[in-house]
VOGU-3710 file (C-alpha; in Angstrom, 3 decimals, decimal comma):
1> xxxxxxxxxx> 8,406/33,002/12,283  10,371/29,921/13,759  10,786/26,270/12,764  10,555/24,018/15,701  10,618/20,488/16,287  10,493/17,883/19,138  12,176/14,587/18,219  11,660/11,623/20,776  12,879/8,625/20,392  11,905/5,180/22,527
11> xxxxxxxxxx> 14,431/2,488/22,926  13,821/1,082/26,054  10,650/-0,856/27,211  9,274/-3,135/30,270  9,121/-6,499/29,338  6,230/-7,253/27,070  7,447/-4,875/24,377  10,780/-5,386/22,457  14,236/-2,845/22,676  14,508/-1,110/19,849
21> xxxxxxxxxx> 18,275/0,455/20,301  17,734/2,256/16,747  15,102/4,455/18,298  17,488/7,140/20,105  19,901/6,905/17,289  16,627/7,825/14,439  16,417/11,026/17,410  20,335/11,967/16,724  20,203/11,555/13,298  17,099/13,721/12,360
31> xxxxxxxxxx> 18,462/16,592/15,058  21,692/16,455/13,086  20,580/17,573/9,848  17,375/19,501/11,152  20,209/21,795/12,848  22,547/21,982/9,595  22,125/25,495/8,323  22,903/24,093/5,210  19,580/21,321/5,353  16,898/21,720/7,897
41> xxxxxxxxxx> 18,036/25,545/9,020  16,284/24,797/12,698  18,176/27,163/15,424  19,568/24,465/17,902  17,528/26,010/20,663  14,091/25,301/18,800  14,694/21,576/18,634  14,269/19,246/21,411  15,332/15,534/21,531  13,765/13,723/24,156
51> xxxxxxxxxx> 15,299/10,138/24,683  13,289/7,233/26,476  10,708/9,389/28,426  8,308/8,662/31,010  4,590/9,150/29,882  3,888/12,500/31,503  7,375/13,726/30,263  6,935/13,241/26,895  3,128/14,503/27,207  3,867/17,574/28,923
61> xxxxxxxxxx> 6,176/17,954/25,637  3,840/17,456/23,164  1,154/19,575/24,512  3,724/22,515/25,165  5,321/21,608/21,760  1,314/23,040/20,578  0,756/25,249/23,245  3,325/27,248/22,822  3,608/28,057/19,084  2,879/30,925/16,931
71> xxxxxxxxxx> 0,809/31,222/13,590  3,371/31,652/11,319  5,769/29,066/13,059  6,539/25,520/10,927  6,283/22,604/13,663  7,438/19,212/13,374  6,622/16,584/15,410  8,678/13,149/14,960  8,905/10,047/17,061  10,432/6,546/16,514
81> xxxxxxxxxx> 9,786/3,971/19,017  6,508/1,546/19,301  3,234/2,208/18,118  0,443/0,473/19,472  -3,584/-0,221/18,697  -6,031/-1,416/20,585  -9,224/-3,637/19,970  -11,302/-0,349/19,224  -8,722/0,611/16,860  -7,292/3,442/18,610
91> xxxxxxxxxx> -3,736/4,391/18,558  -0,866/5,282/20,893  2,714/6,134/20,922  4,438/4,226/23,438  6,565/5,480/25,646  9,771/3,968/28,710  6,566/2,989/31,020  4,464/1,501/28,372  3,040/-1,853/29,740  0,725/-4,438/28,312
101> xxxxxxxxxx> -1,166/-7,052/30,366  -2,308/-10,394/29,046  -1,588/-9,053/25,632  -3,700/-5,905/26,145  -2,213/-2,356/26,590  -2,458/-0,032/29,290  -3,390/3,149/28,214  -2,272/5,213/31,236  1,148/4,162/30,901  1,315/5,506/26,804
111> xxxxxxxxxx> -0,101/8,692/24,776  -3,052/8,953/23,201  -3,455/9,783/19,461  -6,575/11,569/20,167  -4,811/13,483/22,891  -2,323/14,910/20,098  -4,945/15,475/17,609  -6,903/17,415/20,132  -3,637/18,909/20,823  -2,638/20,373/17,596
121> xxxxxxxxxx> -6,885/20,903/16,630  -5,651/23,659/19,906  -2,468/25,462/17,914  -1,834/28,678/16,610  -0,237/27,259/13,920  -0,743/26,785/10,083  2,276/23,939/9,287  2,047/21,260/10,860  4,076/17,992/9,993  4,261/14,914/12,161
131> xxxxxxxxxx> 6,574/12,082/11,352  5,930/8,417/12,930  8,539/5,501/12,466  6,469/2,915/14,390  4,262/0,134/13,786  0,726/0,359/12,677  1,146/4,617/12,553  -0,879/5,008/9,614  -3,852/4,817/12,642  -2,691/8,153/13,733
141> xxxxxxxxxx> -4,222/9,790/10,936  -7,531/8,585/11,354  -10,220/11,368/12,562  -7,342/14,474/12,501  -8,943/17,099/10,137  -7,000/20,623/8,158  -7,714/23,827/10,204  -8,832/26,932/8,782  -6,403/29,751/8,474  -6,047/33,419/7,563
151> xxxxxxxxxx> -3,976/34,270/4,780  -0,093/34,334/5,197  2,140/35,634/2,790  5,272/32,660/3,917  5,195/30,448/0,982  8,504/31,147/-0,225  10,046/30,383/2,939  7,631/27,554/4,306  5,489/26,618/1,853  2,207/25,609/1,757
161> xxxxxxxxxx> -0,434/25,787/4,581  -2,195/22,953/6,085  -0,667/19,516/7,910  0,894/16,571/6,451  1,564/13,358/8,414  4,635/10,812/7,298  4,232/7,284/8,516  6,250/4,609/8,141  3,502/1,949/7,843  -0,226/2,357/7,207
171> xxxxxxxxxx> -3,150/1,495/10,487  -2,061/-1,923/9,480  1,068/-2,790/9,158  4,319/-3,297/11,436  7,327/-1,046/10,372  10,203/-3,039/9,937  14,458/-2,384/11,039  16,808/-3,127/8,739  20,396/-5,630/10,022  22,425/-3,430/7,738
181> xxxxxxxxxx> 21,527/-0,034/8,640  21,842/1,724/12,268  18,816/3,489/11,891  15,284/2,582/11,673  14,869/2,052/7,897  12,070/4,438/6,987  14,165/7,135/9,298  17,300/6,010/7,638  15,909/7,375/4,211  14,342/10,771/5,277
191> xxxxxxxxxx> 17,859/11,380/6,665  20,029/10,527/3,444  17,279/12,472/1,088  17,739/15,699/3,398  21,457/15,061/4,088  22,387/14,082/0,785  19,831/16,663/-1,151  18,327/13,238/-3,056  14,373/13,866/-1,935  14,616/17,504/-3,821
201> xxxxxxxxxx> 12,849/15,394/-6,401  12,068/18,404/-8,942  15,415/20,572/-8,340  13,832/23,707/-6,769  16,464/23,681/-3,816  13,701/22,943/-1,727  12,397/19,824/-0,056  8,903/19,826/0,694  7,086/16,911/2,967  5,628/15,707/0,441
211> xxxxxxxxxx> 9,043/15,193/-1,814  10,990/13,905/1,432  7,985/11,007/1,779  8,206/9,875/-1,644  12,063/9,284/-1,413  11,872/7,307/1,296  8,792/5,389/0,781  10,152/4,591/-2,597  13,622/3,371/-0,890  11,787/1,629/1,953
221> xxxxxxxxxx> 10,243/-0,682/-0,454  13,175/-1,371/-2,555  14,486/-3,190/0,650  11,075/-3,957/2,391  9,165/-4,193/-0,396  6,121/-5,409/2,510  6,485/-2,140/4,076  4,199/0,479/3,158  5,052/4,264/4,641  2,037/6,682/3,980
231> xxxxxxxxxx> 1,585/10,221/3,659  -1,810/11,927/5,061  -1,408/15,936/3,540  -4,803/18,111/4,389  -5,079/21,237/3,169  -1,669/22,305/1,255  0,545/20,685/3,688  2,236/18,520/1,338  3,914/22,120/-0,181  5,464/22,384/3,563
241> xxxxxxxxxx> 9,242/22,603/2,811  10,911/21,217/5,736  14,706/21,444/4,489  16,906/23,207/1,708  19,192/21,087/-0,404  22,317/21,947/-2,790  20,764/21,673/-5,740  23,982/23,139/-8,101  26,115/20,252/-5,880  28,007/17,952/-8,326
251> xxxxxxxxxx> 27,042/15,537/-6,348  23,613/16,331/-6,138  23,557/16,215/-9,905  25,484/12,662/-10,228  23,199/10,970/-7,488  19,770/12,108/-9,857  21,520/10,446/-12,694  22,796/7,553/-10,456  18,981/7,340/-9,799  17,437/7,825/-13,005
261> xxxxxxxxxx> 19,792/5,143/-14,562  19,511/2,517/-11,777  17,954/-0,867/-12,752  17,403/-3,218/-9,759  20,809/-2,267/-8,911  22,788/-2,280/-11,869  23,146/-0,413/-14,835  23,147/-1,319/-18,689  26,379/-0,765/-20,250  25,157/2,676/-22,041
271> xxxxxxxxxx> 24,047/3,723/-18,918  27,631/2,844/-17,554  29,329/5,111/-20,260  26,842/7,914/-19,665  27,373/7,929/-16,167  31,735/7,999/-16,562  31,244/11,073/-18,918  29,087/12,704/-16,656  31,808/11,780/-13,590  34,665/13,561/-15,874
281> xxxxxxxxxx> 32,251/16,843/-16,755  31,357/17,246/-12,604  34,815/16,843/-12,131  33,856/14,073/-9,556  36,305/12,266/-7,416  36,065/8,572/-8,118  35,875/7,804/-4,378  32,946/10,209/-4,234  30,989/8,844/-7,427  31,515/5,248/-6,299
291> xxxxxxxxxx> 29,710/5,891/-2,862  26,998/7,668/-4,302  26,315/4,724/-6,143  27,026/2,519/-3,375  24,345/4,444/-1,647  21,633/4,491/-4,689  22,305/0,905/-4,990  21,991/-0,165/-1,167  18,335/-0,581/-0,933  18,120/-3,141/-3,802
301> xxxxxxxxxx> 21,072/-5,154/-2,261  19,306/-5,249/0,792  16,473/-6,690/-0,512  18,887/-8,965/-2,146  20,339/-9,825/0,705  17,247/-10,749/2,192  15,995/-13,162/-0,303  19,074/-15,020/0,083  19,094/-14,846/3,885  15,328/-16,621/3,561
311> xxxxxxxxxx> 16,221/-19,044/0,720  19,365/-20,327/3,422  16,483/-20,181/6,281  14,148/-22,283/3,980  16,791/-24,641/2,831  18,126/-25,393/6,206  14,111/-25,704/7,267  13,305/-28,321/4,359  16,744/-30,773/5,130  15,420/-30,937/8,685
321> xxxxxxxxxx> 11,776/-31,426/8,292  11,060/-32,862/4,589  7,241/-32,204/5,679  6,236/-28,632/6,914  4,418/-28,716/10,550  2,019/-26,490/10,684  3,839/-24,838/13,839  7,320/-24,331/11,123  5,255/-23,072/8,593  3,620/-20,183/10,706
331> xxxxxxxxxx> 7,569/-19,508/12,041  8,277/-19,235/8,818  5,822/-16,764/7,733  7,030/-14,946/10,454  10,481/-14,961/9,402  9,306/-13,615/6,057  7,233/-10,792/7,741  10,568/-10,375/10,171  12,193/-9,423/6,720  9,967/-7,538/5,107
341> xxxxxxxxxx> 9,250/-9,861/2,783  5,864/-10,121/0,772  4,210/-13,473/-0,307  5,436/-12,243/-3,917  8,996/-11,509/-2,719  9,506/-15,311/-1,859  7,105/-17,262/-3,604  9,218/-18,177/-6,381  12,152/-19,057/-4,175  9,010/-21,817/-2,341
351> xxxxxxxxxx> 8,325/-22,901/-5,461  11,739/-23,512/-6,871  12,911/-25,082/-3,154  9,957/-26,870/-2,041  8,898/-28,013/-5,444  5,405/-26,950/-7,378  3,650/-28,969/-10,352  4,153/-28,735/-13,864  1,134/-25,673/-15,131  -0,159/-28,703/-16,743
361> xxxxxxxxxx> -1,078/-30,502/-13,709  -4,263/-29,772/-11,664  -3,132/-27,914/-8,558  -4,922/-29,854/-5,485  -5,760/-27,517/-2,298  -3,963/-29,776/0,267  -0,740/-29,119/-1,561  -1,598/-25,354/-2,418  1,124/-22,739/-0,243  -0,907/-20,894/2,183
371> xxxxxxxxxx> -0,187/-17,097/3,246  -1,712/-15,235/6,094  -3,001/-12,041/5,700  -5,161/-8,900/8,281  -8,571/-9,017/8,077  -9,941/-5,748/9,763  -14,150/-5,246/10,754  -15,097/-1,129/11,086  -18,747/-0,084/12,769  -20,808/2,042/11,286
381> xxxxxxxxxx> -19,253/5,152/12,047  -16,253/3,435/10,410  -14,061/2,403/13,300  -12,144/-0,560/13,730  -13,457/-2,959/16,305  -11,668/-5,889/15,255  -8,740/-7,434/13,923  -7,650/-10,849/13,306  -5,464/-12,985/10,829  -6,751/-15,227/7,745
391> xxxxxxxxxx> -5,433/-17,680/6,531  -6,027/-19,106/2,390  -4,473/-21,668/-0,195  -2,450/-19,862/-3,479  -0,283/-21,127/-6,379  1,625/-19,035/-8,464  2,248/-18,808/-11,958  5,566/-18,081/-12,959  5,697/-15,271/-16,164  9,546/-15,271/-16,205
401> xxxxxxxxxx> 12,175/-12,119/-15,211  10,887/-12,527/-11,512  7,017/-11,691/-12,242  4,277/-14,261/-11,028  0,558/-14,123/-10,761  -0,418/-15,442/-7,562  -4,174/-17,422/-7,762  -5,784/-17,773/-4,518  -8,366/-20,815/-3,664  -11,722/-19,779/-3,363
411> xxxxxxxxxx> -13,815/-21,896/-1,707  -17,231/-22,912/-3,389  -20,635/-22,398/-1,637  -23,985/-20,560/-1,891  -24,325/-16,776/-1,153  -27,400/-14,500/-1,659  -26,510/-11,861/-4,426  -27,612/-8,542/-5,165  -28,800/-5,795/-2,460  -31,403/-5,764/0,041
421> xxxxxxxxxx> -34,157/-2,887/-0,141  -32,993/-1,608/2,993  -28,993/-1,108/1,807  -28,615/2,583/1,599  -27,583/3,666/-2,106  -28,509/1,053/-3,783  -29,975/0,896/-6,849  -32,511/-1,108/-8,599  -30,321/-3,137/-11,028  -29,724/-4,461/-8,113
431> xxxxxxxxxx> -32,384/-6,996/-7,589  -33,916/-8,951/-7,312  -32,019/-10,637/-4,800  -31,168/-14,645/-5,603  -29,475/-17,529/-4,449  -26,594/-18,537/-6,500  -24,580/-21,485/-6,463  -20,692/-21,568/-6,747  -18,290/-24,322/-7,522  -14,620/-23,869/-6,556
441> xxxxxxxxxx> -12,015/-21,806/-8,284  -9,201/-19,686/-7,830  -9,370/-16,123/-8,102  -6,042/-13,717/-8,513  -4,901/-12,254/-5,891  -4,232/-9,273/-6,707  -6,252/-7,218/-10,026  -3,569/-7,853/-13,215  -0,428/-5,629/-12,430  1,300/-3,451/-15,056
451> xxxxxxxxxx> 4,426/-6,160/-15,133  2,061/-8,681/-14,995  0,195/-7,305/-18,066  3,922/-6,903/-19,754  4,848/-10,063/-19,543  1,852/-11,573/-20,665  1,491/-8,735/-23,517  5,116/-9,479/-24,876  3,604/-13,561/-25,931  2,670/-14,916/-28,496
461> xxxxxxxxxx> -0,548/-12,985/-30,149  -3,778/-15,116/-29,972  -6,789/-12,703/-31,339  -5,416/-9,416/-31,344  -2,392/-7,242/-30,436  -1,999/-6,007/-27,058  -0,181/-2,573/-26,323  2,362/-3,768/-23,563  2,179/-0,479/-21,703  -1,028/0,747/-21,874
471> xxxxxxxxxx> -1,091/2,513/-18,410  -1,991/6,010/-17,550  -0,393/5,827/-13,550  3,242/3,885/-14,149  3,864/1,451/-11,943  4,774/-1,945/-12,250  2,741/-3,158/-8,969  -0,079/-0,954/-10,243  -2,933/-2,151/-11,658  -3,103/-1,807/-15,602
481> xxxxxxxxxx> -5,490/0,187/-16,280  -6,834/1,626/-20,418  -7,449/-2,133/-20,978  -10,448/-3,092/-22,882  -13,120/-6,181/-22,385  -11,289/-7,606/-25,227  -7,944/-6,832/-24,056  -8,530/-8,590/-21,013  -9,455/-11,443/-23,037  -6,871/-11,414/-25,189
491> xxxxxxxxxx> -4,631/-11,558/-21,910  -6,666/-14,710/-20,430  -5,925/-16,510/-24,217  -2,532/-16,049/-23,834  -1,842/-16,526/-20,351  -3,830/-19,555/-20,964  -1,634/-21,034/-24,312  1,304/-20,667/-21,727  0,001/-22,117/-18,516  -2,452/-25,248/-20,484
501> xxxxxxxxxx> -4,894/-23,593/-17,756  -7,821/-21,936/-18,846  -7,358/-18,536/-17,846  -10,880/-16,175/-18,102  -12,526/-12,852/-16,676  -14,489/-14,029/-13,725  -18,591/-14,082/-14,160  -20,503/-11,378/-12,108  -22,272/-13,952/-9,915  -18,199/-14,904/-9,195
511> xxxxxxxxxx> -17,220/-12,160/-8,711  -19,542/-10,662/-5,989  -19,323/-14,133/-3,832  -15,400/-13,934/-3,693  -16,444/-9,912/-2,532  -18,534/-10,523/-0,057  -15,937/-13,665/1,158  -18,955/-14,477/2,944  -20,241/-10,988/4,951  -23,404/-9,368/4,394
521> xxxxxxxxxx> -22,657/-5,765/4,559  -22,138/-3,266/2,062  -18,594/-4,008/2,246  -16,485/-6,976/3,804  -14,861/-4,589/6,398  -18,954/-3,875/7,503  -21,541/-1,171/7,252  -19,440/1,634/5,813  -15,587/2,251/4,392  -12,555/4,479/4,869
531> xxxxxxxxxx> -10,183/5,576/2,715  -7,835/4,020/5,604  -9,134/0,981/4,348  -9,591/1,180/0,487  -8,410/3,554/-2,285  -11,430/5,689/-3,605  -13,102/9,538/-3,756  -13,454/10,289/0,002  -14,482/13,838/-0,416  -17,479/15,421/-1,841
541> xxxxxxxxxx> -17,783/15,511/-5,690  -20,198/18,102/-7,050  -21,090/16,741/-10,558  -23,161/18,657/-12,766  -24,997/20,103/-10,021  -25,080/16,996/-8,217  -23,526/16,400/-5,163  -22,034/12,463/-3,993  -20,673/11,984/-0,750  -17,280/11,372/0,083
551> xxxxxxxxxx> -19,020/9,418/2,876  -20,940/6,207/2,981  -24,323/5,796/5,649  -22,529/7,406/8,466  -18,836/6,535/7,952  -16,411/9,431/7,704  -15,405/11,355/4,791  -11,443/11,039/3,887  -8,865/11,875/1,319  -8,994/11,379/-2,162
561> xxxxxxxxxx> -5,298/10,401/-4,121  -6,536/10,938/-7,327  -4,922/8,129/-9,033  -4,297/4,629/-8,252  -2,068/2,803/-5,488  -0,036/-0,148/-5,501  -1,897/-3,348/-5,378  -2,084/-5,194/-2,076  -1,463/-1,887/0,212  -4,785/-2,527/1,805
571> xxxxxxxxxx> -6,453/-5,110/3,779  -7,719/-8,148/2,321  -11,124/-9,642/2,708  -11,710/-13,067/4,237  -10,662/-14,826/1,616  -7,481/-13,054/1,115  -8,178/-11,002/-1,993  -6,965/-7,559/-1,959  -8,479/-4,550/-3,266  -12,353/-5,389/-4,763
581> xxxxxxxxxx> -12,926/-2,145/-3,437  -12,155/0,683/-4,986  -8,480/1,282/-6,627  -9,488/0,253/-10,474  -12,880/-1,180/-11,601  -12,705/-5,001/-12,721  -14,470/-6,739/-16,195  -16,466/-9,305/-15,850  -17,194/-12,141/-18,178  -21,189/-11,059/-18,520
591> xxxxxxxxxx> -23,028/-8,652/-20,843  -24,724/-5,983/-18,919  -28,655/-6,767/-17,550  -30,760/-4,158/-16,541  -31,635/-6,020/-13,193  -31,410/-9,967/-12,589  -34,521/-11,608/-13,644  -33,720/-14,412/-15,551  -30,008/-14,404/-14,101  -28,070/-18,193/-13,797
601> xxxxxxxxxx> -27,772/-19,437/-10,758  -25,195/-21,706/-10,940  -22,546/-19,228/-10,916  -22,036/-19,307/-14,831  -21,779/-16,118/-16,922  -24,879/-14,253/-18,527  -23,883/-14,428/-22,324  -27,114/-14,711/-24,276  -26,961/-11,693/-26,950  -24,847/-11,493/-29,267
611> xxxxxxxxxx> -25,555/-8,004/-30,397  -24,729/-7,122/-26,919  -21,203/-5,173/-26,530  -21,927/-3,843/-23,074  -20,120/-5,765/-20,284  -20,053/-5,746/-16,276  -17,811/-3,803/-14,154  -17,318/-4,360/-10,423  -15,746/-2,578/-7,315  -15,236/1,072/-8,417
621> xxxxxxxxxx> -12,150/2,543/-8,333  -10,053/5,602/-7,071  -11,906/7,966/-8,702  -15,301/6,499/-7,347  -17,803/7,727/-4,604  -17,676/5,190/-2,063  -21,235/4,012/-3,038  -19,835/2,920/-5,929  -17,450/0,855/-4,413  -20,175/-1,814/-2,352
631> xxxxxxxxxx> -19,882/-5,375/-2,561  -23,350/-5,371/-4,804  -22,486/-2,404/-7,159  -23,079/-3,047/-11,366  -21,862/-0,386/-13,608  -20,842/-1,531/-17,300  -19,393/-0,297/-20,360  -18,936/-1,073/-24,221  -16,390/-4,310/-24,612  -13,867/-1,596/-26,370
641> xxxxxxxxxx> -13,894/1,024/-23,767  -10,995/1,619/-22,094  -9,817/4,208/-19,371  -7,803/5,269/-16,287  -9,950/3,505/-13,993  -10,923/-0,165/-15,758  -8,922/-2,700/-15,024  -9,544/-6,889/-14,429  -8,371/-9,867/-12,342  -8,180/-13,342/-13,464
651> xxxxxxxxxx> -9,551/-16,920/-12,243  -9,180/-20,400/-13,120  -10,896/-22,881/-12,583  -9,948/-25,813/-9,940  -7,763/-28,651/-11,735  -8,559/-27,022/-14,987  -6,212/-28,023/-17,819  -6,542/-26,266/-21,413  -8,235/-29,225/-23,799  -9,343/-26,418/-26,258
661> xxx> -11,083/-22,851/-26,033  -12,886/-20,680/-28,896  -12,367/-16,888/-27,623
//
């Protein structure tokens, strides 16, 4: 039994591909505290650090890094340098030679992902972990499945068996460097929670992958909050424990409080007292207790730091050139994605800057913001042939404490809804299919986060009260979810008495058009899904005998998280809204009808019974078989249910003001 490990690190490209001088020092950094007896335990001679290596070097390593291993032998795999994919979606790890031409990579000059997968598919052993600190290395998970194993009696010492992949972006997203920190960010954090013992989230003296990935995602994204690392277990690698920590350390013990009791970087005054008792029990040196706060409260004043840095940037832009070109405002957009910035992150620093109308006031599209967002197109084995960038009108609504609701334009038109006969899985409520008009409105971004559903909770009561935290998965860019139909109108009513917009639950016939964003397929990415692509069940469920796919037509099967994800991790449709499928199912304004015969076509909501309670439900959620999860899908549910998977998004209407409204 051995742990091993091959670090390589990339710093130095031909022209076409940036430096990136952190790279190397990501490849010192992890050696150091894999070595440390006291942290990773690796014998010196079982790690290898390979620094800015020619293609067939760094190959030859990898495949002998596989080769060369024994069953019961822990390997880790970690790289930092460039990740690249190309048209077809494939991914590679780019390496001193790495060249692109015209734009386009050569793949004989960098390593294939399939190559690796094939590669460890080959090994003796049962723990595997790979680690990627690159751009767009969420792709590297895509089509690498868990391999069987015989049963080994090492969990004590190595935990679970299986693999688990860390990445410090999903297939994507661009990982991001940080000005203040030497290392790569996402690297920067998987070193402090090993070195400093802070990723032994539940105190067992032992960090598995699994604990060392949440750490540092969840420090990532208090600086970044754009950047999205991912974690791909299969099998029972996320039980792998990669390092020990000192989990009787004083300091250990202070930094979990330090943590516990940190608010977006400060800490309430009883939470200032607790933590000088606790310094004086732990016998802690002052100098020691202030730089473990220092460090807990770094990430925050990062992102701090970066908000100012783009309100200067945006300032400085606006004295020079009153009216935005479009050329500035794509730099600028740039800049934001440069920082790690999100739309969210910086639209109330636009708004306050470049100036936004009173709620009152009708919000024309010509002086809308704009954001630009991925739009990715799979075939129908679920592969990504295409990528390219969209671009779509927003205004926010400010909720106050730094929460906003950001309503995207939607642009009006005429769409066919409901299924074709020849869709697989569909169903007969489906039809018959109809044309349907639809004016112009704007549709929220994002489905109704769990701040956003605070905020709007702790106003004024309309109808009814609203439980602020109703939530089963906390989370405050989680969608709320155990909201009712009439909780979610409740929410419009009030959101509405604050804006003088109407606020409402989008109508079915909406709701599918702003889907669809104008495709024809099952789903706006095409013909089938991945759980690359969308949060939902992407294994097989046997129900009551029954079995559903974790599969759609002949897409691949996938993971399944079991709980919801932050809004706005995946990509968006063509229109720019995020999530519609999968993640949490969405109200609609109509009562349920068994098929749509008799339907409006004008884009208006079916109400027409008042002893109706049932109501729609769109876009399936985490817990759903994809099938559930198609553009055309109907499921609905009594107006007072509520559960872990129902949630809603908002729209308003274009230039709507509030005259009066009976709810």
């Amino acid at each position: 039994m051995a742990k091993v490990a091959l670090l390589i690190g990339v710093s130095e490209y031909q022209p076409g591909l940036n430096p990136l001088p952190s790279a190397v020092k990501d490849v010192e950094a992890m050696r150091r505290v894999l070595v440390n007896p006291e942290m990773g335990d690796f014998a010196e001679a079982d790690v290898t650090a390979l620094k800015n290596p020619q293609r067939q070097e760094m190959e030859s390593a990898i495949y002998n890094l596989y080769a060369n291993c024994q069953k019961d032998d822990l390997v880790l795999f970690y790289f930092s340098g460039h990740g690249v994919t190309v048209e077809n979606g494939d991914f590679y790890l780019s390496t001193s030679i790495t060249v692109k031409n015209q734009g386009k990579l050569n793949p004989t000059s960098a390593v294939s992902a399939t190559n690796v997968h094939s590669w460890m598919n080959q090994s003796k052993s049962k723990r595997l972990v790979v680690i990627l600190d690159c751009c767009f290395s969420g792709a590297f998970a895509k089509g690498l499945t868990a391999k069987d194993s015989g049963t080994i009696n090492l969990q004590q010492h190595l935990g679970g068996e299986g693999r688990a992949i860390l990445t410090a972006s999903t297939s994507t997203q661009y990982a991001f460097e940080s000005d203040g920190l030497e290392l790569s960010i996402y690297t920067h954090y998987l070193v402090e929670g090993i070195e400093k013992g802070a990723a032994d989230i539940d105190g067992d003296g032992l960090i598995a992958v699994d604990e060392l990935h949440k750490y540092a995602k969840s420090k990532v994204q208090e600086a970044s909050p754009a950047m999205t690392p991912e974690f791909y277990p299969f099998k029972d690698g996320y039980r792998i424990f990669l390092a020990k920590s000192p989990k009787d350390d004083p300091s250990l013990k202070y930094r979990k409080q330090v943590e516990r009791r940190n608010h977006a970087g400060n800490f309430t005054i009883p939470a200032r007292r607790i933590l000088n008792s606790l310094r004086l029990t732990l016998n802690l040196d002052s100098d020691v207790a202030d730089a473990i706060e220092a460090e807990v409260q770094q990430p925050y004043r990062e992102y701090q730091r970066k908000l100012e840095e783009y309100e200067a940037t945006l300032v400085e832009t606006i004295e020079s050139e009153p009216t935005l070109s479009e050329t500035t405002f794509n730099d600028l957009r740039d800049y934001q994605q440069h920082l790690g910035l999100r739309d969210e992150d910086v639209a109330s620093i636009e708004a306050r800057i470049i100036g936004q109308q009173k709620p009152s006031e009708p919000v024309p599209p010509n002086q809308a913001n704009q954001f630009e967002f991925d739009i990715v197109k799979v075939d129908a084995q679920g592969k990504i042939i295409n990528r390219s960038k969209g671009r779509a009108e927003f205004f926010t609504e400010n909720l106050g404490n730094g929460v906003i609701v950001e309503m995207v334009a939607i642009p009006g038109g005429k769409f066919l809804m409901g299924s074709p006969e020849s869709e697989p899985e569909r169903s007969g409520d489906e039809s018959p299919q109809h044309t349907v008009t639809i004016q112009p409105f704007f549709m929220g971004k994002f489905t109704v986060t769990q701040s956003q559903w605070k905020a709007v909770a702790d106003l004024p009561k309309v109808n009814i009260d609203l439980n602020p935290e109703p939530s089963n998965f906390k989370g405050a860019n989680r969608p709320v979810e155990q909201v009712s139909w009439d909780d979610a109108i409740e929410f419009c009513a009030r959101l509405s008495k604050k804006t003088e917009k109407t606020y409402r639950l989008p109508s079915e016939a909406e709701w599918e058009y702003a889907c669809r964003a104008g495709t024809t397929t099952p789903f706006y990415f095409g013909e089938t899904i991945t759980t690359d692509l969308a949060n939902y069940r992407g294994t097989d469920w046997d129900y009551n005998g029954k079995v559903y796919p974790g599969n759609y037509a002949q897409g691949p099967k996938g993971e399944y998280r079991e709980q919801t994800k932050d809004v706005g991790e995946f990509p968006a449709n063509p229109f720019g809204l995020f999530d519609m499928h999968g993640n949490i199912w969405e109200w609609c304004q109509d009562e349920w009808h068994q098929n749509y015969n008799g339907a409006p076509k004008d884009g208006s909501g079916w109400l027409v019974d008042n002893d109706n309670q049932n109501r729609l439900l769109r876009g399936g959620s985490w817990s759903s078989p994809p099938k559930y999860c198609r553009s055309v899908h109907r499921r609905y549910n009594a107006r007072a249910y509520w559960y872990t998977r129902v949630g809603f998004r908002v729209v308003v209407v274009r230039g709507s003001t509030l005259l009066c409204h009976n709810w």
